[in-house]
N, C-alpha and C positions, 0 to 999 in steps of 0.2 A: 504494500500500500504506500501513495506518496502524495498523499492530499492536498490541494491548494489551498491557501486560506479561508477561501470563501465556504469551501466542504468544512475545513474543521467550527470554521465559526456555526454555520448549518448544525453540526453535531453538536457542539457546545448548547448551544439554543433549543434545537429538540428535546436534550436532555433536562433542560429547565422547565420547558411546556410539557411533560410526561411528571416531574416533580409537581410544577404547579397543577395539574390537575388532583393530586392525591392533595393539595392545602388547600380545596377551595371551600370546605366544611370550615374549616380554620379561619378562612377570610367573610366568611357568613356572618363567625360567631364574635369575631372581631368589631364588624359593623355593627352589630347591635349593643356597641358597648360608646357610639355615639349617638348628639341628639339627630332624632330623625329630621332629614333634611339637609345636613350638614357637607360641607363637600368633600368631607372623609368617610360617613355614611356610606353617599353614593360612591366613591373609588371605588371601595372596601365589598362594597355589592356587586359594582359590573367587574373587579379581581374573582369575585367567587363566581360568576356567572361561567360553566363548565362551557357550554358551546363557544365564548371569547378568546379561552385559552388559545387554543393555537394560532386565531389568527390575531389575534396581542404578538404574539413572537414571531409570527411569520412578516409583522409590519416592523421589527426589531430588525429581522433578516435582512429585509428589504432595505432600509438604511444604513447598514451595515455593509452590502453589496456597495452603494453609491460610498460610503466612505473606506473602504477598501483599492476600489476603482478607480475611487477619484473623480468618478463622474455618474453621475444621476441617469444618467442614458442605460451604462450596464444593468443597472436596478431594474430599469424599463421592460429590457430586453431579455431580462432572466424570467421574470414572469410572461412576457410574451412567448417563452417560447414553451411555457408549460400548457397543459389539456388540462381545462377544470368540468370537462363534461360532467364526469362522474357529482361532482358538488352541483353542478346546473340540473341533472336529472333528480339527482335527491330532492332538492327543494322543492320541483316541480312534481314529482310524484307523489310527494309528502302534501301538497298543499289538494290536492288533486283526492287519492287517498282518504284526507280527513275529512272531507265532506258529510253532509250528513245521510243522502238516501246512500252513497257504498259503504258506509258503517252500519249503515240498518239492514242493509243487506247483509253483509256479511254476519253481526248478529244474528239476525234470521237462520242463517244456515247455521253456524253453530248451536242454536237453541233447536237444531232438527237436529242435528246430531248427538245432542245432551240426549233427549229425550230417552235415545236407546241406550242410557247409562243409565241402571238401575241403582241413585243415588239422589240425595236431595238435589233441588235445583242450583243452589253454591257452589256446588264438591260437582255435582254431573257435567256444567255449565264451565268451571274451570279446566277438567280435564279434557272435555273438547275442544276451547280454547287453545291450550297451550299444548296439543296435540293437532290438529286440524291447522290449525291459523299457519305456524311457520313452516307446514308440508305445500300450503298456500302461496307462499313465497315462492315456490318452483315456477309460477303460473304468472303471478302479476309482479315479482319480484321480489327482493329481500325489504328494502325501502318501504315500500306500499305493507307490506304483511304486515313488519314492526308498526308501522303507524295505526293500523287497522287497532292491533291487538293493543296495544298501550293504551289507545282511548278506550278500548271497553273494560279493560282490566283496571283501569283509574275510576271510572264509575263505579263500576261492578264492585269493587275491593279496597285499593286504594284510597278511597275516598271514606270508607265506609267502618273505617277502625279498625280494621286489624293490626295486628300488631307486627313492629319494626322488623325482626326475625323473620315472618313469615314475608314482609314486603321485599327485603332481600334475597330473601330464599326464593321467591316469584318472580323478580328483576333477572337472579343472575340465570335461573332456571329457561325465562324468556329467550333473555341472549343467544344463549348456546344453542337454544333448540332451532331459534331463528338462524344463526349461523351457516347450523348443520343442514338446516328445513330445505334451503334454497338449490342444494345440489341433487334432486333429479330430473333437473334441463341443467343444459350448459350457457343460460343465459342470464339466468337470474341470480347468481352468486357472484358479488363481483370479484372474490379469489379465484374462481372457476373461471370465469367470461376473461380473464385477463391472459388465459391458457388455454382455452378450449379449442380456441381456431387455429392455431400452430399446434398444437400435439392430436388434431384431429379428435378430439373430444366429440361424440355426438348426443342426443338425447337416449339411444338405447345403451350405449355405453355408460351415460351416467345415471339413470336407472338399474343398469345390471349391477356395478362397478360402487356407486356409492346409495344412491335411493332407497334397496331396503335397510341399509344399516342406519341412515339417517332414521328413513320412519321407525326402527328399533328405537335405536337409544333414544329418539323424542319421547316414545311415548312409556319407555322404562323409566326414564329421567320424573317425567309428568307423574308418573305413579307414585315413586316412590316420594318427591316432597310434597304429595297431596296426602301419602299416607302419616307422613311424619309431623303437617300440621291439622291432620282432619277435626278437630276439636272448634279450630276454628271457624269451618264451615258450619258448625251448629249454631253461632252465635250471629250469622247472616240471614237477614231475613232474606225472602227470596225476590226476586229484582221487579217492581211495579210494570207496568203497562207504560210502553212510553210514547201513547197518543198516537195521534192520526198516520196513517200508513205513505206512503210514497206514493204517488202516480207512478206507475210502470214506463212510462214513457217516460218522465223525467230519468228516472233509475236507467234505464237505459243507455239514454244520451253519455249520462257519466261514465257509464262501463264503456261505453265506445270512445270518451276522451281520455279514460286510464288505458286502453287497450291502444290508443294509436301511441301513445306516451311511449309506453314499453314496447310497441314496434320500433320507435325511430328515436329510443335510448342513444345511439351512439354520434344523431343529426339534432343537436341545439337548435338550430335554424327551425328545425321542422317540428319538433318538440314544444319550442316557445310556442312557434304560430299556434299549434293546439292550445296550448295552455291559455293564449290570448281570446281565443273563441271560447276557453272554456269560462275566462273569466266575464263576457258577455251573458253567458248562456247562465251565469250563477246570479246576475245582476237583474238577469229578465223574469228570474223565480226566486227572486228574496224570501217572498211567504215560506216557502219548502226549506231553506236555509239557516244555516248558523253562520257565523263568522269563522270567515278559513285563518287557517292557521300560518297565516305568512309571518308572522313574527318569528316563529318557530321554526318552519321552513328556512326562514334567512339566516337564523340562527345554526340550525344545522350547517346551510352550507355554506356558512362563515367559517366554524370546526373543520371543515373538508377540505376547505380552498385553503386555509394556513395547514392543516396536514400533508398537502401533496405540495404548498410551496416550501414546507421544510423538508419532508421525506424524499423529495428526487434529489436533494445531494446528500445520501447516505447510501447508495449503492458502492460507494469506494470499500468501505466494509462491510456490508450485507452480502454483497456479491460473493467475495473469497471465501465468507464462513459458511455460506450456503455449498460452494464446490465442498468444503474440503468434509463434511459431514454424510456418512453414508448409513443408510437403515436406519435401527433405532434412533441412531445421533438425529438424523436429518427428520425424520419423527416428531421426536419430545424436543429438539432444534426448534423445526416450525411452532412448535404447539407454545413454546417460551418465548420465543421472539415475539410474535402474532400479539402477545402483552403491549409491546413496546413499540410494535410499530402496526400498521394498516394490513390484517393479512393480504388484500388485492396488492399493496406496492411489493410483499415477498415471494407473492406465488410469481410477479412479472420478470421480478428480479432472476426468480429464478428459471422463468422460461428461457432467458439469455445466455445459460448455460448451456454450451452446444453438447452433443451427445450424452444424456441423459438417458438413462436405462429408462423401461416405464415403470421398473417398482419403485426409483427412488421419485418419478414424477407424481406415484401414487404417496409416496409420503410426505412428501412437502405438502401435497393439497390438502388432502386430509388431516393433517397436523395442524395447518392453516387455521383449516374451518374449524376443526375439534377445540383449538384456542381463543375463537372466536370472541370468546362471552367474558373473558377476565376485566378485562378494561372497557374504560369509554370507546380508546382509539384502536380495539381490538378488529372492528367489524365496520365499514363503512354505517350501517342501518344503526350501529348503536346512539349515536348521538341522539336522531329522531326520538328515540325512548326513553332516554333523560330529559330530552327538552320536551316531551310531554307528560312522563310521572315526574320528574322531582317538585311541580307544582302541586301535587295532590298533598292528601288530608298528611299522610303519613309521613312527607318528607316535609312538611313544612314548616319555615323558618331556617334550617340547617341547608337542606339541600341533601343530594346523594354521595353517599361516604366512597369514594374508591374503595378503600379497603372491604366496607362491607359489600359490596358488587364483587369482588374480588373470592372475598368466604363464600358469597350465596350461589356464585357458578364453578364452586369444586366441584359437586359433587357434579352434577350434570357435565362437568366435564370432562373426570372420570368414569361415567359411565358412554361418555363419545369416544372418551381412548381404547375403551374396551371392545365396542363393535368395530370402530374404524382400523383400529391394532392389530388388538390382542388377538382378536377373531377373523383379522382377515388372513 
């Protein structure tokens, strides 16, 4: 390795925005140790605000380049020359997604499939959920699932008292399964999508290859932290009527603007233009509407766009460690790194490596995904899911603890290593 300044500064900075992410509980509890209003308050709040982090640092970088340089132009020209699609399709998916008749929809369908769970409607209604929803993710993608399922699980639960342990225990449980959910297409995971069209990945490939052990450990995972907090499902009442039904036709409309979205993921031009008709077509049926979620959506992919402007100058050492680790290494490798950095920037990393065996290409992915759930910056879709539970009942005031996302997706993650591994 012989890194130019600008990479180590890169590295130096990442490592600070992966720190700052585990203090931003710290910087919550700080704030509220002034008067509200103050403009230490407010620092002290948008510091703790987890979506800000990286692109706080990624605007440190950016100045950094220009005085490095010497000139304000490089700085230009460094972001010019990166792809923020992936952060462009997030927001847009996300805002899309959260709407209110494809949330009612997909509710709907989940409470068709609770039904055949011989269980109260809390515990029936969860495990179809967090079973069903991120297998969903294959279909309309990873982005779209997470937003789906975070708003109902924040009503549903979230909102509703349960308690901290079991909210983490559902947070990191979500991640992982979402992670994992996305890989039977080769389109909707974007660790997978960043490799599937060079190593020839297809959809019966990743259905044979990864799909059933996904839908395994999903719904082994889902079992087992339902069985560990079912007590609390007794103290849920079961979820009201929630009024007037959707027009068909409207519902419609929307799945046809989330369906062109995720056709033409990799074309912004054409992606936007939808999302602009979509935001007409939401402004002509207010009645039927909530307010979208574009605060969140930007906020997400504000997280994205400083992720991929620090993570593309750290391949100078990602790259090497990725050759030099074979089988297990290159395994519980992926599944450890995937922590610290974006599994899509490792698995691309790693498609760069020329002659790659396919078992050790099956291990990097799978290691990837199975690591998914640790962190914020694990899984492109995780931010979405912070930036819409850590407003709920449970997390409020503090925010979401790294560390405890951290404890709440071992075990789910351990039981990913085990289909995705131990068994294959």
């Amino acid at each position: 390795m012989n890194p130019t300044p600008v990479e180590l500064l890169a590295t130096v900075l990442f490592a600070l925005a992966v720190l700052h992410t585990f203090c931003v509980k710290r910087f919550a509890h700080w704030a509220h140790q002034y008067p509200s209003g103050s403009v230490r308050e407010h620092l002290l709040h948008f510091l703790a605000e987890t979506e800000v982090v990286f692109g706080l640092w990624a605007a440190v970088l950016f100045l950094g380049i220009a005085a490095l340089s010497g000139s304000l132009r490089a700085a230009v020209d460094y972001l010019e020359g990166l792809k923020f699609t992936e952060p462009q399709f997030v927001f847009v998916i996300m805002v899309v997604a959260a709407t209110r008749p494809v949330v009612a929809l997909a509710e709907t369908l989940i409470s068709l499939a609770a039904r055949l769970i011989p269980a109260r409607e809390s515990a029936a209604f969860y495990l179809a959920a967090l079973f069903l929803g991120p297998l969903l993710g294959s279909l309309i993608t990873e982005p779209a699932a997470m937003t789906l399922l975070a708003l109902l699980l924040k009503r549903r639960y979230f909102d509703r008292g349960i308690s901290r342990k079991f909210a983490y225990a559902t947070l990191g449980l979500l991640f992982v399964n979402v992670s994992i959910g996305g890989t039977l297409t080769h389109f909707a995971a974007p660790p997978v999508l960043m490799v599937a069209s060079k190593w020839n990945w297809g959809i019966a490939f990743m259905f044979e290859t990864f799909g059933w052990r996904a839908a395994a450990a999903s719904g082994m995972a889902t079992l087992i932290v339902a069985a560990r907090f079912w007590p609390e499902f007794n103290r849920l009442d079961a979820e009201p009527d929630r009024g007037a039904r959707m027009p068909v036709w409207l519902t419609a409309m929307h799945l046809a603007c989330l369906a062109l979205v995720v056709a033409f993921a990799h074309h912004p031009r054409v992606f936007f233009g939808v999302f602009l008709l979509f935001l007409g077509l939401v402004t002509a049926t207010q009645r039927y509407q909530q307010p979208l979620k574009l605060r969140e959506g930007l906020l997400v992919g504000i997280f994205l766009a400083g992720l991929v402007t620090l993570g593309s100058l750290q391949a100078y050492w990602l790259k090497p460690l990725i050759q030099r680790l074979t089988g297990n290494g290159l395994f519980f490798g992926a599944t450890g790194l995937t922590a610290i950095t974006d599994n899509a920037a490792l698995t691309y990393l790693g498609s760069l490596v020329p002659g790659m065996p396919d078992d050790f290409k099956y291990a990097l992915v799978a290691g990837a995904v199975a690591g998914g759930g640790l962190t914020v910056i694990a899984n492109a879709p995780n931010p979405a899911g912070v930036g819409i539970l850590q407003g709920s009942k449970v997390f409020a005031g503090e925010g979401i603890s790294p560390l405890g996302l951290l404890l709440g997706a071992l075990l789910p993650t351990v039981v990913a290593i085990v289909f995705f591994w131990l068994l294959h």
